[in-house]
C-alpha positions as CSV (number, residue, x, y, z in Angstrom):
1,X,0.0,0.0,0.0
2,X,1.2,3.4,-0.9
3,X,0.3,6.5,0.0
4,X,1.8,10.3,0.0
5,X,1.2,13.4,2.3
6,X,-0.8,16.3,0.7
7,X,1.5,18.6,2.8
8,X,4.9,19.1,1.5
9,X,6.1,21.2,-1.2
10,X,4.8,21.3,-4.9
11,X,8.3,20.6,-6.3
12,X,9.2,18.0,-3.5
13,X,5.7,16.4,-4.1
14,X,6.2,15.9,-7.8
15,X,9.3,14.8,-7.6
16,X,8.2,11.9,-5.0
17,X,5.5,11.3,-7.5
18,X,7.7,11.2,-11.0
19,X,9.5,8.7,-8.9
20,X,6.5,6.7,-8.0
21,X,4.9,6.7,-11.0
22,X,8.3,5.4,-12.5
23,X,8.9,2.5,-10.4
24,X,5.4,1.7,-10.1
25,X,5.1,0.0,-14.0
26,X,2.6,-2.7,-13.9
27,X,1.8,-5.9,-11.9
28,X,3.5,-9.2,-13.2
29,X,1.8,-10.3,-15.9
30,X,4.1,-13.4,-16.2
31,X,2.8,-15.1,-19.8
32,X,-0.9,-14.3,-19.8
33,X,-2.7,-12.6,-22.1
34,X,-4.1,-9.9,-20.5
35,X,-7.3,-8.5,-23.0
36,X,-9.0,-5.9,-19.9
37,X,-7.9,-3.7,-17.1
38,X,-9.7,-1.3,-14.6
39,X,-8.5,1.6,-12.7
40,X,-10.9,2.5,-9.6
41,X,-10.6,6.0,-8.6
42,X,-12.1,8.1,-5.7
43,X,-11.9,12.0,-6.0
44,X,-12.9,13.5,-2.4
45,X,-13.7,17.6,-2.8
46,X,-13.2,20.4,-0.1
47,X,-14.9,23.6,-1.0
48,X,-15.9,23.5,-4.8
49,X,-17.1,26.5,-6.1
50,X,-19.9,26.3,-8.8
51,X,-19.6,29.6,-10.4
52,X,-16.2,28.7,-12.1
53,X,-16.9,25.2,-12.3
54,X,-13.6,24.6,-9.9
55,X,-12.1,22.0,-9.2
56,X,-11.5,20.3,-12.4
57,X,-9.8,16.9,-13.0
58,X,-8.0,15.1,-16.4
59,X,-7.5,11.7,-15.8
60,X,-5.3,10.0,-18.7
61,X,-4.9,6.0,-19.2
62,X,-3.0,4.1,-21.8
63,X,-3.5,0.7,-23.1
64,X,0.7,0.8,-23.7
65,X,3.4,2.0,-21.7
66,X,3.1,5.4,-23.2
67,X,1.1,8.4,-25.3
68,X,3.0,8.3,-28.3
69,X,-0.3,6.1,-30.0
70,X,-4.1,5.7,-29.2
71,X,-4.8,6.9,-25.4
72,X,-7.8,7.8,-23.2
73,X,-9.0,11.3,-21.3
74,X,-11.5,11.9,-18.7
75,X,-12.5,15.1,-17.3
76,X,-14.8,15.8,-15.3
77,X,-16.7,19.3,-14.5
78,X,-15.6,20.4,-17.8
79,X,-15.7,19.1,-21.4
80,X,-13.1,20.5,-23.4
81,X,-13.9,19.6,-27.0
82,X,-15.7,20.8,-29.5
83,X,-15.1,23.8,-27.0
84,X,-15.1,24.3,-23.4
85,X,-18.4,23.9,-21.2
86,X,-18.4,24.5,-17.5
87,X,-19.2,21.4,-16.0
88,X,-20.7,18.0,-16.7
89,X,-18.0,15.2,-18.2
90,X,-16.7,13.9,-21.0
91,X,-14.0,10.9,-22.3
92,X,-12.0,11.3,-25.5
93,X,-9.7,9.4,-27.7
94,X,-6.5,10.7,-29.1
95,X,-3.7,9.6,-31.1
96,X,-0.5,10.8,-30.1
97,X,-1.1,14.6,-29.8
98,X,-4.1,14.3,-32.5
99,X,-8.0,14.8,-31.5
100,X,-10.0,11.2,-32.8
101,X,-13.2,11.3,-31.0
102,X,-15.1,12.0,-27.8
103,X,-18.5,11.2,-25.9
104,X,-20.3,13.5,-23.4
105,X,-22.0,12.7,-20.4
106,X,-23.5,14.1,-17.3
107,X,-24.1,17.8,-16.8
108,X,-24.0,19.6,-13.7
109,X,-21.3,21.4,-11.8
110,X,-19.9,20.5,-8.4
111,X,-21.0,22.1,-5.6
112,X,-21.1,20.2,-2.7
113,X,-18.8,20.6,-0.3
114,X,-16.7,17.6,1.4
115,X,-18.2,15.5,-1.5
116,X,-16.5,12.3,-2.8
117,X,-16.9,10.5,-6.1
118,X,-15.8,7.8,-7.2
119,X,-15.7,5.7,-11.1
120,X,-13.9,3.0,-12.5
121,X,-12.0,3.2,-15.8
122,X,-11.8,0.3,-18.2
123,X,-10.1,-0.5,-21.7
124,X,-10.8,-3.3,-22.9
125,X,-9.4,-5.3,-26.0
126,X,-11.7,-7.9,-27.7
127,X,-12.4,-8.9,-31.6
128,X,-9.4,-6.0,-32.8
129,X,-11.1,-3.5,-31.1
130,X,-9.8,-1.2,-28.4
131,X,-12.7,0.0,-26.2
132,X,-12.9,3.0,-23.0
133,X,-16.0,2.9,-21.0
134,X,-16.0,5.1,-17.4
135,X,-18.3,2.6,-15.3
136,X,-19.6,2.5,-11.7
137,X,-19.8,6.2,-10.9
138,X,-21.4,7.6,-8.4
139,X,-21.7,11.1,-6.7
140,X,-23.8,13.5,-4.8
141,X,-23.7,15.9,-8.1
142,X,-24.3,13.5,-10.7
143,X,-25.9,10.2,-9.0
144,X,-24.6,7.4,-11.0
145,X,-23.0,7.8,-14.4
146,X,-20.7,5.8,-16.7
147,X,-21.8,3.4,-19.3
148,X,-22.8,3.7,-23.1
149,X,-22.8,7.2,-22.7
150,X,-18.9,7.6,-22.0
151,X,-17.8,4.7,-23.9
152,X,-15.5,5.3,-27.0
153,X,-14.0,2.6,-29.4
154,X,-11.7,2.3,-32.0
155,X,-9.9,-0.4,-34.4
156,X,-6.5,-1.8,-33.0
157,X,-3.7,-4.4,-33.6
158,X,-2.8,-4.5,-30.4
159,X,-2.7,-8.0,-29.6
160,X,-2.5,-7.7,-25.9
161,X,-2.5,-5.0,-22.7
162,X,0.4,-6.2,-21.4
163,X,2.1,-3.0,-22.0
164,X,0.1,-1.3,-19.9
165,X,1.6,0.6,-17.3
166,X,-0.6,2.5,-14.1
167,X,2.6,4.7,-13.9
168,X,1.4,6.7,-16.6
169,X,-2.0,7.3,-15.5
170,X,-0.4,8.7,-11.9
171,X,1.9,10.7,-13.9
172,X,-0.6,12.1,-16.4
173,X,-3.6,12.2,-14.4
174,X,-4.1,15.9,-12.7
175,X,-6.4,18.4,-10.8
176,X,-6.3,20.5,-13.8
177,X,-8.1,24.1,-12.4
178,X,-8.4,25.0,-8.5
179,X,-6.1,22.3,-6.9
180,X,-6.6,24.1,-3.7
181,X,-10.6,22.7,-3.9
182,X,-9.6,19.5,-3.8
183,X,-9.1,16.9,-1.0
184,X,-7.0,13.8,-2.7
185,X,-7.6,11.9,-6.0
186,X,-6.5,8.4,-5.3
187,X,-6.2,5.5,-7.5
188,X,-7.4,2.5,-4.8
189,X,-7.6,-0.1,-7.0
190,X,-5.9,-2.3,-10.1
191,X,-8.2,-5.6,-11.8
192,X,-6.8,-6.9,-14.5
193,X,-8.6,-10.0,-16.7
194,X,-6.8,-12.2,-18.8
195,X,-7.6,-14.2,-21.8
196,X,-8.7,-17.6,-19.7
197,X,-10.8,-15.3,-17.6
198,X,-8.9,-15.2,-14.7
199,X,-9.2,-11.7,-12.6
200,X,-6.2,-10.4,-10.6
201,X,-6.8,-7.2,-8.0
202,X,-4.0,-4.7,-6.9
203,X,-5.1,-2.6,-3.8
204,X,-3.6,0.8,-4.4
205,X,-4.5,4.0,-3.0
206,X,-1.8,6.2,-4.6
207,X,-2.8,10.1,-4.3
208,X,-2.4,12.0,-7.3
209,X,-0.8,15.2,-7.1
210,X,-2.9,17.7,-5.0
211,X,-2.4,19.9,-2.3
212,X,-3.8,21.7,0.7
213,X,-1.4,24.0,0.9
214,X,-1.6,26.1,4.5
């Protein structure tokens, strides 16, 4: 189990995390195929503030060990493409730095304070298809969301997600507006499937970098 202090200085915080997010690459996936994996995250709030839709999160996850190629965003209380809108949530596909595709969900802009949501991310890789979906969510804002309606897919030859690593998520994942509004955004879980069907669970709550600063 890992876990960092929100209390220590910005520069002395990301450097702990570059370092985490380096060593921590990916369970042992020995010889296994593995074709799904989920990331369960929990996002707790302090004081949000409605009237500039703050705070703001980007989470980023990669079905390889990089974002050179095809990769996943999530924001949430914004949607940034065609153009920014104040709150509500969207997931997008990109490829490299190039713009493929996006899906739009749940409107709505945080506003209540101490609250605490939490959503799983999946890719999953079946019949040469690459698929995103944002499952499981639930909050006081938005009651539960995930689903069809933030689900992307696209074509692949990938022909496994072995290459995936969680230390890029940690890295690239951010409270992207009004860090200062937000509590901790934790990764607290890893379940990856293989081919045979057999699931394998990683608890770990790693924070993200936020702070409280005093």
């Amino acid at each position: 189990m890992l876990r960092l202090t929100h209390r220590f200085g910005t520069l002395t915080r990301r450097a702990v995390l570059c370092v985490l997010a380096l060593s921590f690459t990916a369970p042992v996936w020995g010889q296994s195929r593995v074709v799904s994996v989920e990331e369960h995250w929990e996002l707790r709030l302090g004081q949000p503030d409605a009237e500039v839709s703050a705070p703001q999160t980007t989470m980023v996850i990669s079905p390889k060990g990089d974002l050179d190629g095809v990769h996943f965003l999530f924001t949430l209380n914004h949607v940034t493409v065609p153009q920014y809108e104040a709150g509500g949530m969207q997931v997008q596909l990109w490829d490299g730095e190039n713009f493929v595709d996006s899906a739009t969900g749940s409107g709505g802009t945080l506003a209540q304070d101490q609250e605490v949501i939490t959503w799983v991310q999946r890719v999953t890789l079946e019949d040469g298809a690459l698929k995103f979906q944002v499952l499981q969510g639930a909050s006081e804002t938005w009651g539960n969301f995930g689903g069809d309606p933030l689900t992307l897919s696209v074509a692949t030859n990938l022909a496994n997600l072995n290459s995936y690593r969680p230390g890029v998520s940690i890295a690239e994942s951010q409270v992207s507006y009004a860090e200062n509004r937000v509590v901790s955004l934790i990764l607290t879980k890893l379940v990856w499937i293989k081919e045979n069907g057999d699931v394998s669970e990683m608890n770990a709550p790693i924070p993200v970098d936020t702070s409280l600063e005093e």
